[in-house]
C-alpha positions as CSV (number, residue, x, y, z in Angstrom):
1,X,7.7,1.2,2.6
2,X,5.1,3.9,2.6
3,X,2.2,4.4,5.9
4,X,-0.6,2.5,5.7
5,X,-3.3,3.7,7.3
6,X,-6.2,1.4,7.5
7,X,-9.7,2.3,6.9
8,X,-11.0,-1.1,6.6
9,X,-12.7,-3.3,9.8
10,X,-13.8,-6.6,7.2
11,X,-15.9,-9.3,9.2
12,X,-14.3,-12.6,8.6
13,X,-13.6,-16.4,10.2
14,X,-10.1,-17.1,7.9
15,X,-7.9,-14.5,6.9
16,X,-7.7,-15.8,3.6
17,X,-11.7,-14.6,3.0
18,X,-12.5,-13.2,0.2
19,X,-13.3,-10.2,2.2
20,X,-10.2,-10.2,3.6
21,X,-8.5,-10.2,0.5
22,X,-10.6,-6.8,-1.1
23,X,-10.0,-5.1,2.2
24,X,-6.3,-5.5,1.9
25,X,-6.6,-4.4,-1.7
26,X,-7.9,-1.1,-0.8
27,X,-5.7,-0.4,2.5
28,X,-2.5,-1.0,0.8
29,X,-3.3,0.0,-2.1
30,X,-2.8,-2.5,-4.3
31,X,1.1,-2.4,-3.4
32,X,3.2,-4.8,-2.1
33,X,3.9,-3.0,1.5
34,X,7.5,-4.5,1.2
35,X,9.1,-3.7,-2.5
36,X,6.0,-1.4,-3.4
37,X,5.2,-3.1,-6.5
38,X,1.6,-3.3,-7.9
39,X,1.2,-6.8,-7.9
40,X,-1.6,-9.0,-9.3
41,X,0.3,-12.0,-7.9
42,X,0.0,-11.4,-4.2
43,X,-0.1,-13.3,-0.5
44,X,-1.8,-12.6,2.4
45,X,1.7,-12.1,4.9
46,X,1.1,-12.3,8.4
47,X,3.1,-9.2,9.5
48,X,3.7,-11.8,13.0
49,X,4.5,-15.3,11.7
50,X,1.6,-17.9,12.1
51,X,3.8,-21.0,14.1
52,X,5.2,-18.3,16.7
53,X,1.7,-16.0,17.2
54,X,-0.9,-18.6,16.7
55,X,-3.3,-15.7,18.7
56,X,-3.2,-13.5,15.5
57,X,-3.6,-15.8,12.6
58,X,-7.1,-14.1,12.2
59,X,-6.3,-10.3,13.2
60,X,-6.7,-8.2,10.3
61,X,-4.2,-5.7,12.1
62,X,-1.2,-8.8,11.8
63,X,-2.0,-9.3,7.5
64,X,-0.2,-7.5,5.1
65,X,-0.6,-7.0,1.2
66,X,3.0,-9.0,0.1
67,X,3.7,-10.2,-3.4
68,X,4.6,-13.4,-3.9
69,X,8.6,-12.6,-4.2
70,X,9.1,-10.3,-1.4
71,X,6.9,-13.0,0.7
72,X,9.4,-15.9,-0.1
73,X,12.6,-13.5,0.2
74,X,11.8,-12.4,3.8
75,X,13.3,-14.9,6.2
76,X,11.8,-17.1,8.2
77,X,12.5,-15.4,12.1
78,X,11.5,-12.5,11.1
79,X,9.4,-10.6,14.0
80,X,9.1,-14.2,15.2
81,X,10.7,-12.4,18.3
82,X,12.0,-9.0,19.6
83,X,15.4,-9.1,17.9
84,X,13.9,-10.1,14.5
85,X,11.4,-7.4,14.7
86,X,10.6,-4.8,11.6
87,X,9.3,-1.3,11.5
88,X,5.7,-2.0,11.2
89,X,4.3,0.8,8.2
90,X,1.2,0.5,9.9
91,X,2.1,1.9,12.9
92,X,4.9,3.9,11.7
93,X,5.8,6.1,8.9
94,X,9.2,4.1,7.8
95,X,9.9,7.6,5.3
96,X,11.0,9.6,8.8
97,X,13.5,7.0,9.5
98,X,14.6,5.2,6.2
99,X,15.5,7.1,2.9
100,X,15.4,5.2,-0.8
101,X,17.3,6.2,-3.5
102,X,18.1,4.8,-6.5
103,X,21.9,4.5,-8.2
104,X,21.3,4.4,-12.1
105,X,25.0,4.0,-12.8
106,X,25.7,1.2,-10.0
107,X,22.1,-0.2,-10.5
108,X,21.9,-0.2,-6.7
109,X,19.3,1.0,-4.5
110,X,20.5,3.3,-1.4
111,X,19.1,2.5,1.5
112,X,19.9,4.9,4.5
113,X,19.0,5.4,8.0
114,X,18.1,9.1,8.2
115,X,16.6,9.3,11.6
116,X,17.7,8.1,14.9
117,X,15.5,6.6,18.1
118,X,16.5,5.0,20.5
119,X,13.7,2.5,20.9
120,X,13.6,1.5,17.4
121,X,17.4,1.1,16.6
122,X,16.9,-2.7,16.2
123,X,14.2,-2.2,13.9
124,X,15.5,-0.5,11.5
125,X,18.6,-2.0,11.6
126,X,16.3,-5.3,10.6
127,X,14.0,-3.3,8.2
128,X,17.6,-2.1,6.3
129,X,18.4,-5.5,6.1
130,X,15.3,-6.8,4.7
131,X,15.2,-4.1,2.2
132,X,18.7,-4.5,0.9
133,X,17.4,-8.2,0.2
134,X,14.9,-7.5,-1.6
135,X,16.1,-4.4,-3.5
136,X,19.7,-5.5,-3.8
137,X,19.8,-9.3,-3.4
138,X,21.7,-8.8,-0.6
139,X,22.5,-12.4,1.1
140,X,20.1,-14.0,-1.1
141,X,20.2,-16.2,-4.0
142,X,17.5,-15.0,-6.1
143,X,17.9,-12.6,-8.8
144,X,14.3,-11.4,-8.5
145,X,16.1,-8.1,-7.3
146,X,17.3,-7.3,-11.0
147,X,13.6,-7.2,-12.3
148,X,12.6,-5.4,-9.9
149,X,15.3,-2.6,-10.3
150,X,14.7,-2.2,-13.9
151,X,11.0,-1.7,-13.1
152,X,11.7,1.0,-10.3
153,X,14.4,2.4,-13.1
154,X,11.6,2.7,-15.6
155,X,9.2,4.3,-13.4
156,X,12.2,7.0,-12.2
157,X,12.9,8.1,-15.8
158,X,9.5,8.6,-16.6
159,X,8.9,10.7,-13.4
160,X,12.0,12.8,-14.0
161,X,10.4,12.8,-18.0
162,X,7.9,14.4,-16.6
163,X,9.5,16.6,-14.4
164,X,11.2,18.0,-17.0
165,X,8.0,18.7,-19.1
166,X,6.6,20.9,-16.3
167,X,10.0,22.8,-15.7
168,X,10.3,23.3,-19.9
169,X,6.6,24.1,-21.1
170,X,4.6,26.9,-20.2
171,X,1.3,24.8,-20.1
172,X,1.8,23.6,-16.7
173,X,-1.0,22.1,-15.8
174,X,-1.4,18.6,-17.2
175,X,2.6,17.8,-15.8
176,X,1.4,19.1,-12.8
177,X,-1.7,16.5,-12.2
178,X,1.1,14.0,-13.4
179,X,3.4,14.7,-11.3
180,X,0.5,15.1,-8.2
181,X,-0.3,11.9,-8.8
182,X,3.2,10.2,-8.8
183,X,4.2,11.4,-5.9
184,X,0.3,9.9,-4.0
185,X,0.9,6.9,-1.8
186,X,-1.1,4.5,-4.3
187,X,1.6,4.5,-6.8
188,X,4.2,2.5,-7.6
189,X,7.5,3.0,-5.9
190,X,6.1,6.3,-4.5
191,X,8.6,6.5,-2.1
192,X,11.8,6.8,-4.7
193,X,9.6,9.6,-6.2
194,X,9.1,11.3,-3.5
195,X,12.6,11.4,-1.8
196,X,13.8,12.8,-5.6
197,X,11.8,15.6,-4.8
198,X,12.9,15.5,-1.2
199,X,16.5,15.9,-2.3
200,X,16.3,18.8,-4.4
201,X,15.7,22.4,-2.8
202,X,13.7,23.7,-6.0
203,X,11.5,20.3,-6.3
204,X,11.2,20.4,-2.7
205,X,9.8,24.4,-3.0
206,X,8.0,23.4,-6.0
207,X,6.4,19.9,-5.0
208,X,6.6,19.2,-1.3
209,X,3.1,20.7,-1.1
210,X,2.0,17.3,-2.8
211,X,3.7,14.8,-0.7
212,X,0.9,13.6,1.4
């Protein structure tokens, strides 16, 4: 889950609008604010369910850009109260507090509470458990999980691919731009790229001058 900061203020009477739609588009992205997926086959989420906050059915603040898989795995209660509630990526920056990682050999993602508070304890706890879902197919019975792993697998060894390039070659520069631009919010599974450079102390004096 990467912070989304929104720039859009759309005008709308539905939150289904087209207008609503294109604004989401460009505030998260194009991601699925969940998995991190580019997804073409997306759902306007309500961030706070519609039956249990009727108030914010048509509050751009409450939607969220979802795919259609991470929409359907995300139970029901959640954030329909206090103890169901999620680390909203809006307000905060879930990278402080959760760290991704991604087991090749096991085929597992890592998911790892890295910093502590207090007052948001319960929210990660729920955010860990939602993510492990999705990523893992923890306590689920879809297997939507496994395609989603060997997409995030792809996109790691071609990141690394290119890490290797830069460190090998002494024509820098076009591995750098790639790598600059991996490691941006906007793409896919940014986050796995980004802790791989986090996790390394000569990536991390080499790249962390790109991690926005």
């Amino acid at each position: 889950m990467i912070k989304i900061n929104r720039t859009e203020n759309p005008t709308f009477t539905k939150y289904n609008d087209q207008i609503v739609i294109e604004s989401l588009k460009k505030d998260f992205y194009r991601k699925c604010y969940l998995c991190e997926e580019f997804t073409r086959h997306f759902e306007v989420d309500h961030f706070y369910p519609q039956l249990s906050h009727k108030n914010l059915i048509n509050e751009y603040s409450n939607l969220f850009y979802s795919c259609q898989k991470c929409n359907k795995l995300k139970p029901k209660k959640t954030n329909t109260m206090e103890s169901e509630e999620i680390l909203n990526c809006c307000d905060i920056d879930v990278e402080k507090y959760i760290k991704l990682s991604l087991d090749i050999q096991q085929c597992e993602v890592n998911i790892e509470q890295i910093k502590f508070d207090n007052s948001l304890e319960l929210k990660i706890a729920n955010t860990i458990n939602l993510l492990n879902r999705i990523y893992n197919g923890k306590d689920s019975k879809s297997n939507s999980c496994e395609d989603l792993k060997d997409e995030i697998i792809e996109e790691i060894e071609c990141f690394r691919k290119i890490i290797d390039t830069y460190q090998t070659t002494r024509l820098k520069k076009s591995s750098l731009n790639e790598i600059k631009d991996k490691l941006k919010l906007e793409s896919s599974y940014s986050t796995f790229k980004r802790w791989i450079i986090k996790d390394n102390e000569i990536l991390t004096k080499e790249f962390i001058q790109y991690i926005d």
